[in-house]
C-alpha positions as CSV (number, residue, x, y, z in Angstrom):
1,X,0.0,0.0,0.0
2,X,3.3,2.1,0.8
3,X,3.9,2.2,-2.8
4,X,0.0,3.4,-4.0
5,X,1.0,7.6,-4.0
6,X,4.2,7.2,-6.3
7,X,1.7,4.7,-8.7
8,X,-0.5,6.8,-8.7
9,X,1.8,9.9,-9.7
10,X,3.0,8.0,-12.1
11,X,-0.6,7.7,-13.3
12,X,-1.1,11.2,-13.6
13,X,2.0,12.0,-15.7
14,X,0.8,9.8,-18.3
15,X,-2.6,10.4,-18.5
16,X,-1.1,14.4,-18.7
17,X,1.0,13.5,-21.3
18,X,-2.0,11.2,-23.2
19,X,-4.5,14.6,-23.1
20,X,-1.0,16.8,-24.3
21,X,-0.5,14.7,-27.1
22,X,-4.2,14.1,-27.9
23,X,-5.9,17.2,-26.9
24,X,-9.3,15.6,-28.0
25,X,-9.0,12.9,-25.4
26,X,-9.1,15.8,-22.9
27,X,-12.4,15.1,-21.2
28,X,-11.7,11.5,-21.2
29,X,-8.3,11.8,-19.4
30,X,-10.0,14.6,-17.1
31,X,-12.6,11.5,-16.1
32,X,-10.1,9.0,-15.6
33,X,-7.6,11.3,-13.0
34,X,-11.3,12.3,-11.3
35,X,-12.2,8.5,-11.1
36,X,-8.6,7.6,-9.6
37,X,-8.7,10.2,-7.1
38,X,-12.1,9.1,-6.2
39,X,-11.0,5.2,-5.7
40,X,-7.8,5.9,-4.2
41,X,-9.5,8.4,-1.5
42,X,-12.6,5.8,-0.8
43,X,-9.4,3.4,-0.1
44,X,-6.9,4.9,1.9
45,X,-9.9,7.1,3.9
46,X,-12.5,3.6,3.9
47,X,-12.5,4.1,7.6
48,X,-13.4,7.8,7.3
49,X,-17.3,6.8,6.3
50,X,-19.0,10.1,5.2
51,X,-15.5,11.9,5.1
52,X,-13.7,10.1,2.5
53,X,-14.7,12.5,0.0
54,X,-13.1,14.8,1.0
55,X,-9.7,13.6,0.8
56,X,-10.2,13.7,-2.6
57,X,-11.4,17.5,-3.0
58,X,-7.8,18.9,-3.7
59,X,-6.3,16.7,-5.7
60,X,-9.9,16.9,-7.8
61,X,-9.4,20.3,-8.0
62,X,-5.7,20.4,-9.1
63,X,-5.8,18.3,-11.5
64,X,-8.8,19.9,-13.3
65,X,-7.2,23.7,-13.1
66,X,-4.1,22.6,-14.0
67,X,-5.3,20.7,-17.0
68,X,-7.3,23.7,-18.0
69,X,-4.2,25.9,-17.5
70,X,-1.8,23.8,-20.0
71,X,-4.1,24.8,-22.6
72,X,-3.6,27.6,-22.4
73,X,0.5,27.3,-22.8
74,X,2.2,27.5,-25.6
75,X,6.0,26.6,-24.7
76,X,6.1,22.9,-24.9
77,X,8.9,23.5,-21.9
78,X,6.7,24.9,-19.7
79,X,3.8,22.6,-20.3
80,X,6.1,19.9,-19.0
81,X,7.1,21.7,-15.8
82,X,3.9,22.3,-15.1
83,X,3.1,18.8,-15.5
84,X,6.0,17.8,-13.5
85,X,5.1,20.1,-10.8
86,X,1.5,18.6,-10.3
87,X,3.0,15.1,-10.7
88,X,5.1,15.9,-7.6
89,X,2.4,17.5,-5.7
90,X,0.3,14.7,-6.4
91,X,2.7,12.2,-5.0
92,X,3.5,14.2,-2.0
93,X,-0.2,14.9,-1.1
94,X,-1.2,11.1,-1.2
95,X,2.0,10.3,0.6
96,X,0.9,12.8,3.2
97,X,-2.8,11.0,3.3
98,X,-1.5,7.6,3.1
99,X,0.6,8.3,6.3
100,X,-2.2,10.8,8.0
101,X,-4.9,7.6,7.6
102,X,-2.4,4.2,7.7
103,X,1.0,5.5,9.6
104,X,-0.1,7.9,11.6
105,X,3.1,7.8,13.9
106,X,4.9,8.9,11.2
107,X,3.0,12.2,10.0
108,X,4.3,14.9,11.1
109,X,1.5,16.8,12.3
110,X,-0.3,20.1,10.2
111,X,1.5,19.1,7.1
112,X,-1.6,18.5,5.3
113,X,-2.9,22.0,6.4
114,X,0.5,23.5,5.0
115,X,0.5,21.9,1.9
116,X,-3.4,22.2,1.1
117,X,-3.1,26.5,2.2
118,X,0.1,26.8,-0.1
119,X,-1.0,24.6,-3.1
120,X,-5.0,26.7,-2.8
121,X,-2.9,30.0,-3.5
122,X,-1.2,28.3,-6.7
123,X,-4.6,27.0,-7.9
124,X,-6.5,30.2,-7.1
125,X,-3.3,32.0,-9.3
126,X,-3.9,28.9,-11.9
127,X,-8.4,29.2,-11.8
128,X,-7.7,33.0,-12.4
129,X,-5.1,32.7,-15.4
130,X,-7.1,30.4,-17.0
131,X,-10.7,32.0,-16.7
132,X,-9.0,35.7,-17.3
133,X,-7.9,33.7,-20.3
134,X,-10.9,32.7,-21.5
135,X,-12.4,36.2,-21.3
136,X,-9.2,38.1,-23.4
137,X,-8.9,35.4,-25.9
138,X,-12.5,33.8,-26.5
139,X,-14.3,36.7,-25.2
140,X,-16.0,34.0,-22.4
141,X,-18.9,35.5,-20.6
142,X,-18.1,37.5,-17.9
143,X,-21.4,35.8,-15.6
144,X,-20.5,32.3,-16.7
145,X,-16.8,32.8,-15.6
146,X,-18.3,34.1,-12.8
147,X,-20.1,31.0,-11.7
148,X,-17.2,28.7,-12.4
149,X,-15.1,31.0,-10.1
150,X,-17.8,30.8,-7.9
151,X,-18.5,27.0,-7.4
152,X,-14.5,26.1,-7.7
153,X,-13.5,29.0,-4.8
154,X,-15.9,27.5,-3.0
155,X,-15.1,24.2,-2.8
156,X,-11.3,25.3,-2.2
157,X,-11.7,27.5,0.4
158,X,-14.3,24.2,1.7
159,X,-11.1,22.3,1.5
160,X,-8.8,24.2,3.6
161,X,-11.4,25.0,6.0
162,X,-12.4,20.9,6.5
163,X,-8.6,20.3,6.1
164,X,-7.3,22.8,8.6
165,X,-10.1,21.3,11.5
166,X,-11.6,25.0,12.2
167,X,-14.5,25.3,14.1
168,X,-18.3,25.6,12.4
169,X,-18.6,28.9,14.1
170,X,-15.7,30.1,12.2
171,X,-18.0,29.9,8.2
172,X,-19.1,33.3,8.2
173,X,-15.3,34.6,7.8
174,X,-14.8,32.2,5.3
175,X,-18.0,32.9,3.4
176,X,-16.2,36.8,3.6
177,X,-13.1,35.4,1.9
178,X,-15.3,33.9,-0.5
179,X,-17.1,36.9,-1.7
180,X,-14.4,39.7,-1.5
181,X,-12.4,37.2,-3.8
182,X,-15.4,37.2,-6.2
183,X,-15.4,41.0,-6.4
184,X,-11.8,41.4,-6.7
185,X,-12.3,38.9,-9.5
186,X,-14.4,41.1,-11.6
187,X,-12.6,44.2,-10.4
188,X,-9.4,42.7,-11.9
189,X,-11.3,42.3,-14.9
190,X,-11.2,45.9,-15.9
191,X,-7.5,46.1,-15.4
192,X,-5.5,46.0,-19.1
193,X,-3.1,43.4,-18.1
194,X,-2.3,40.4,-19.5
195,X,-3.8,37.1,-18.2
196,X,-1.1,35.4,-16.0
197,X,-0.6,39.7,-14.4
198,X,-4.2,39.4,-13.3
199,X,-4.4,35.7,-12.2
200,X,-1.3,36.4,-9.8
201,X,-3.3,40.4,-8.7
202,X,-6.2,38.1,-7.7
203,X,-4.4,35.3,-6.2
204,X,-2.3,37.0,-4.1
205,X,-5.3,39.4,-2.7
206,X,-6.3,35.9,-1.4
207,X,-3.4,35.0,0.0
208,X,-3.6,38.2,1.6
209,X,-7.0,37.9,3.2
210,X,-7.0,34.2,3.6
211,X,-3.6,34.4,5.9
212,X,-5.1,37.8,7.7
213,X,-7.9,35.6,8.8
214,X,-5.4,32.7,9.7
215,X,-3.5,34.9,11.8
216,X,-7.2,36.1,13.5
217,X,-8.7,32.5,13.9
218,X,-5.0,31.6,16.1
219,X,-5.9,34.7,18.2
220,X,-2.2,36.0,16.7
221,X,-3.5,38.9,14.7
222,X,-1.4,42.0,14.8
223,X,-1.2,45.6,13.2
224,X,2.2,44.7,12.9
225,X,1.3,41.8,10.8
226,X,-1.4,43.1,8.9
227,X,1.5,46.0,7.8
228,X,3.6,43.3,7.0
229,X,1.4,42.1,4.9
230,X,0.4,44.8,3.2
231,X,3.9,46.3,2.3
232,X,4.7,42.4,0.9
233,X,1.5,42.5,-1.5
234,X,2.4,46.1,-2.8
235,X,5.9,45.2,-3.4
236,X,4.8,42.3,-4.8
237,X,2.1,44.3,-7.2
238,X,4.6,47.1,-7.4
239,X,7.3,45.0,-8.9
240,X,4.8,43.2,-11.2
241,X,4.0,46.2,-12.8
242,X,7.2,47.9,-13.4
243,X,8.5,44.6,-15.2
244,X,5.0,44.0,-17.1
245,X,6.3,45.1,-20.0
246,X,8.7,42.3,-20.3
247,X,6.5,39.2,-19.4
């Protein structure tokens, strides 16, 4: 069973690679990474009962942005980082499950909450490059971009609040996160940017507001912190812009 994340990486590469080579056997590659994620949750998590599904959100969700996103790439290079890069987060995610659910003595404990807040900001950055995308190149509607955004925020800000064991009480921050990130996503909109500009604009206001209300929820909230955070997203935004020309 040890051996089941690294097959299953493996797995992933080459149905990445069969959808690269044969972009019409997109959806059916898309269906088969769904269905293995879905099988290899229900097994490691079988004990979880209703909760095994969950296991499976992430991964779900990374594989389907990501996919989306090497469409959008033209550099054959950087279509096989990118591939590589979810082929190792992959591996490392169901290596972390397998031990969370089977060898518990040898997780080391929050590294699933680590892993899932990181990897959210790369998707979010991914989910926005890919529907800003859609709008510039195929002129997509703005209200059916909006919905997609809407249903695939929600289920990963779901994720890392199941994942990271908060409290029921805590939802109506989160639903908060969830609808400022829906207007900055239409706010962003307007800006004349290219695609990838505004995907990383949008996700790193979530990354902003998402570790703000971290910091809150573990009662180590600051106006020291909050400064901090604010000078690192308008550097951040600042440098962005002055190099925009060049990317």
């Amino acid at each position: 069973m040890k051996f089941l994340p690294l097959i299953f990486a493996l797995g992933t590469w080459a149905l990445v690679e069969w959808f690269i080579i044969q972009p019409y056997y997109l959806l059916w590659a898309l269906g088969s990474l769904a269905l293995l994620n879905i099988v290899l949750a229900r097994w490691l998590a079988r004990q979880e009962k209703k909760q095994w599904w969950k296991f499976a959100l992430l991964p779900l969700l990374g594989s389907g942005i990501v996919s989306a996103y090497l469409s959008l790439l033209t550099s054959s290079a950087f279509v096989q980082i990118v591939t590589v890069l979810l082929v190792i987060f992959i591996f490392i995610y169901w290596r972390l499950v397998y031990l969370y659910l089977v060898k518990s003595s040898r997780y080391v404990a929050f590294s699933l909450e680590n892993l899932s807040f990181y990897v959210n900001f790369v998707l979010i950055f991914l989910l926005g490059s890919v529907a800003y995308g859609l709008r510039l190149f195929l002129s997509a509607s703005p209200w059916w971009l909006g919905l997609l955004i809407a249903v695939v925020t929600a289920l990963a800000i779901y994720q890392l609040f199941w994942v990271s064991k908060r409290p029921t009480a805590t939802w109506p921050y989160w639903f908060t996160v969830w609808l400022l990130l829906l207007q900055a996503f239409y706010i962003f909109m307007l800006l004349p940017f290219d695609y990838t500009l505004l995907g990383f604009f949008w996700a790193s206001f979530y990354y902003i507001i998402s570790s703000l209300l971290n910091e809150k929820l573990g009662g180590k909230l600051s106006k020291s912190k909050i400064k901090l955070y604010l000078i690192l997203i308008g550097v951040s935004w600042l440098l962005l812009l002055i190099t925009a020309r060049w990317l």
